[in-house]
C-alpha positions as CSV (number, residue, x, y, z in Angstrom):
1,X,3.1,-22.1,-6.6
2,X,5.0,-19.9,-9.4
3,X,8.1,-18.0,-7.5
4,X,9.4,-15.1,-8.9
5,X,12.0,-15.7,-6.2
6,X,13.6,-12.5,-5.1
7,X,14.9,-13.9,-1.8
8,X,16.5,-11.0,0.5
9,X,19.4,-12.2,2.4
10,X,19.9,-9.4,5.1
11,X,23.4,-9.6,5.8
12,X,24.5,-8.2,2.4
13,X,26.8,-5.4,2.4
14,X,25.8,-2.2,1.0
15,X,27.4,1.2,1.3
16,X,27.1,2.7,4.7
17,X,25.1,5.6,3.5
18,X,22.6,4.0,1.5
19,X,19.9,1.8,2.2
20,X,18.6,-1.4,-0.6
21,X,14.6,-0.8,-1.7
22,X,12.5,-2.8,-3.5
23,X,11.2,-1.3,-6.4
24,X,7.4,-1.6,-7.7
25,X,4.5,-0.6,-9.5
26,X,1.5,-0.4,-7.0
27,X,-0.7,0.0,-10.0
28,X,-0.5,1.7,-13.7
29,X,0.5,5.0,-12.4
30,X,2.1,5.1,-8.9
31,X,5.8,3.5,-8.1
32,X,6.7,3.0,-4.7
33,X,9.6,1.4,-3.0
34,X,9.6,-0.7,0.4
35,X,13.0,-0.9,2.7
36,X,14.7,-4.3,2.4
37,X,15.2,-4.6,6.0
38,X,11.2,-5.6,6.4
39,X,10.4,-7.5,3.0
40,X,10.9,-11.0,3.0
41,X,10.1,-12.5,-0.1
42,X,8.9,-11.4,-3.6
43,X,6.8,-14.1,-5.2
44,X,4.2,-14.8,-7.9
45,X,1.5,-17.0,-7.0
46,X,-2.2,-17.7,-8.7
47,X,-5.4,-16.2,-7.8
48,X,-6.4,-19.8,-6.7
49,X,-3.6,-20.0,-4.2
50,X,-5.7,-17.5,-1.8
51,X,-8.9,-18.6,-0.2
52,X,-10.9,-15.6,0.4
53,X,-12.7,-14.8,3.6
54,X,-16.2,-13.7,4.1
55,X,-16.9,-10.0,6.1
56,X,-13.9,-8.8,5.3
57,X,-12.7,-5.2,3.9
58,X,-12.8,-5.3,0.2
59,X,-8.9,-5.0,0.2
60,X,-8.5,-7.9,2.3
61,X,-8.5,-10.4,-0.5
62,X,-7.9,-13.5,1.7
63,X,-5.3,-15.7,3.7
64,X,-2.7,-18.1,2.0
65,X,0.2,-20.4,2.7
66,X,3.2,-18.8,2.8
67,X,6.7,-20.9,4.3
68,X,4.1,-23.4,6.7
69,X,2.6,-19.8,7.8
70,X,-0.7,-18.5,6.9
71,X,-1.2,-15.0,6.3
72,X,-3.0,-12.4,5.4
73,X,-2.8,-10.9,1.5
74,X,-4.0,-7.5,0.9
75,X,-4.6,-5.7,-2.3
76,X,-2.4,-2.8,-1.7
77,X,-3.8,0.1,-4.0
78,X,-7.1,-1.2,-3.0
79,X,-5.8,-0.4,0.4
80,X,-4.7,3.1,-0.2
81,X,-7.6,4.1,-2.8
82,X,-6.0,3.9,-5.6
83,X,-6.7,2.7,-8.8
84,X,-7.3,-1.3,-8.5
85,X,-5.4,-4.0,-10.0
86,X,-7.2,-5.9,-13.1
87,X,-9.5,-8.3,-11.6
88,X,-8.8,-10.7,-14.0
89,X,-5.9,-11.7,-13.2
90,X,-4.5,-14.6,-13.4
91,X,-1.7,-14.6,-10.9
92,X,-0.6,-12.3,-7.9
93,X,2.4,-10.4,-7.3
94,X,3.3,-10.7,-3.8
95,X,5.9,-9.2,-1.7
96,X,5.8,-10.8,1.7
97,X,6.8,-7.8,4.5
98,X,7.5,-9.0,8.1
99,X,8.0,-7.2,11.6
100,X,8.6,-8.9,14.2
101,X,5.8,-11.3,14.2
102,X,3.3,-10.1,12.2
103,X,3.6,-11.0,8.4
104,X,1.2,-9.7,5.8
105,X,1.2,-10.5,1.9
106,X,0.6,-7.0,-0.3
107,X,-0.2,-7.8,-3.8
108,X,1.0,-5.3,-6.3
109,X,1.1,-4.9,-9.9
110,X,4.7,-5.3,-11.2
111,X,7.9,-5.9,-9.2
112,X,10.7,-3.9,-11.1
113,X,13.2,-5.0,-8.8
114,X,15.9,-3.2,-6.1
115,X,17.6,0.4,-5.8
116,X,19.5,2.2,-3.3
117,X,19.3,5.7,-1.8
118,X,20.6,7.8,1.6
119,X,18.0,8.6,3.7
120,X,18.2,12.1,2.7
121,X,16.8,11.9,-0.6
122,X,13.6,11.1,1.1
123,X,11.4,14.3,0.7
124,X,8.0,14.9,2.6
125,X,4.9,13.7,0.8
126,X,2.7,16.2,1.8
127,X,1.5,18.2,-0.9
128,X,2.7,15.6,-3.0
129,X,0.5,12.6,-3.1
130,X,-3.2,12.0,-1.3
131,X,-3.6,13.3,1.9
132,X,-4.8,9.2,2.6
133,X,-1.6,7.7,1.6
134,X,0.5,10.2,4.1
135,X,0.2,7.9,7.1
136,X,1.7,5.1,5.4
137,X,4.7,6.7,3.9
138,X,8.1,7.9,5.2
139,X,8.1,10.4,2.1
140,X,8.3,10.5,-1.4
141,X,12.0,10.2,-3.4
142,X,13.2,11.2,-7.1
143,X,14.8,8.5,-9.1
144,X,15.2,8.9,-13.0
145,X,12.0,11.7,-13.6
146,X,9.6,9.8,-11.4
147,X,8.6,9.8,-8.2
148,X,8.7,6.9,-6.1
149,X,6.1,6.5,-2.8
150,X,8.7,5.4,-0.2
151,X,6.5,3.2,1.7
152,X,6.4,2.3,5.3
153,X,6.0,-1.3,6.6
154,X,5.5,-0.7,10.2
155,X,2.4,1.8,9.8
156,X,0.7,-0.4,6.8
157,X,1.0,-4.0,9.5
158,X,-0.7,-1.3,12.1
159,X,-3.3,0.2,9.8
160,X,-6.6,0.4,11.4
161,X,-8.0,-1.2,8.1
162,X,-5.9,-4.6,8.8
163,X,-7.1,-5.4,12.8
164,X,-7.9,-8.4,12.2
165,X,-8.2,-10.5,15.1
């Protein structure tokens, strides 16, 4: 397995005020941003390295070894109906989110690295992006001209679309 290793270590210092993101491209046209504090691990890994599973939603693509766990990997524009990453791919960007427990492996299309903002540059999505991708955002936030989906870990783990027992 290729590692594109972006290794958080949570105990790094950062201003009091402002909170570290990880920055990505969910697809061609949308960039989002997911808190440090739940992401684990950024990796790239091939295609082969995730067995798919019969009966499953389409953005389910499949389970794979992750650290002697095996989790779940979800195509995360798939997930939240936006334009789909290239099927031919060879390899997957990963960035491995964890609460608690649960662990889940979100494949997007380009990792562009980390950023920091307060809390208060957050804005409300609504009237801002698809009224679909509301439930799993905190809000939206402004950085250099675009605007960045400030995703939220806790509500995509809990999506109805992922109860997978």
């Amino acid at each position: 397995m290729k590692k594109l290793q972006i290794d958080f270590n949570h105990q790094a210092i950062y201003n009091s005020r402002e909170n570290g993101y990880l920055k990505f491209q969910l697809n061609q046209q949308t960039g989002a941003v997911l808190s440090i504090s739940h992401t684990q691990e950024a990796i790239v890994v091939p295609v082969t390295s995730i067995t798919a599973i019969p009966n499953m939603p389409t953005c389910i693509l499949g389970l794979m070894n992750w650290r002697s766990h095996i989790i779940w990997v979800v195509d995360l524009p798939k997930m939240f109906n936006l334009e789909s990453l290239d099927h031919r791919l060879r390899q997957y960007n990963i960035i491995v989110i964890q609460i608690e427990s649960m662990i889940l492996g979100l494949v997007i299309q380009e990792i562009k690295g980390t950023t920091k903002f307060i809390a208060d540059d957050i804005r409300s999505p609504v009237g801002q992006v698809a009224s679909s991708l509301v439930p799993y955002l905190c809000g939206c936030v402004v950085q250099q001209e675009e605007i960045l989906l400030v995703l939220d870990a806790v509500h995509i783990l809990q999506s109805a679309i992922l109860c997978i027992n």
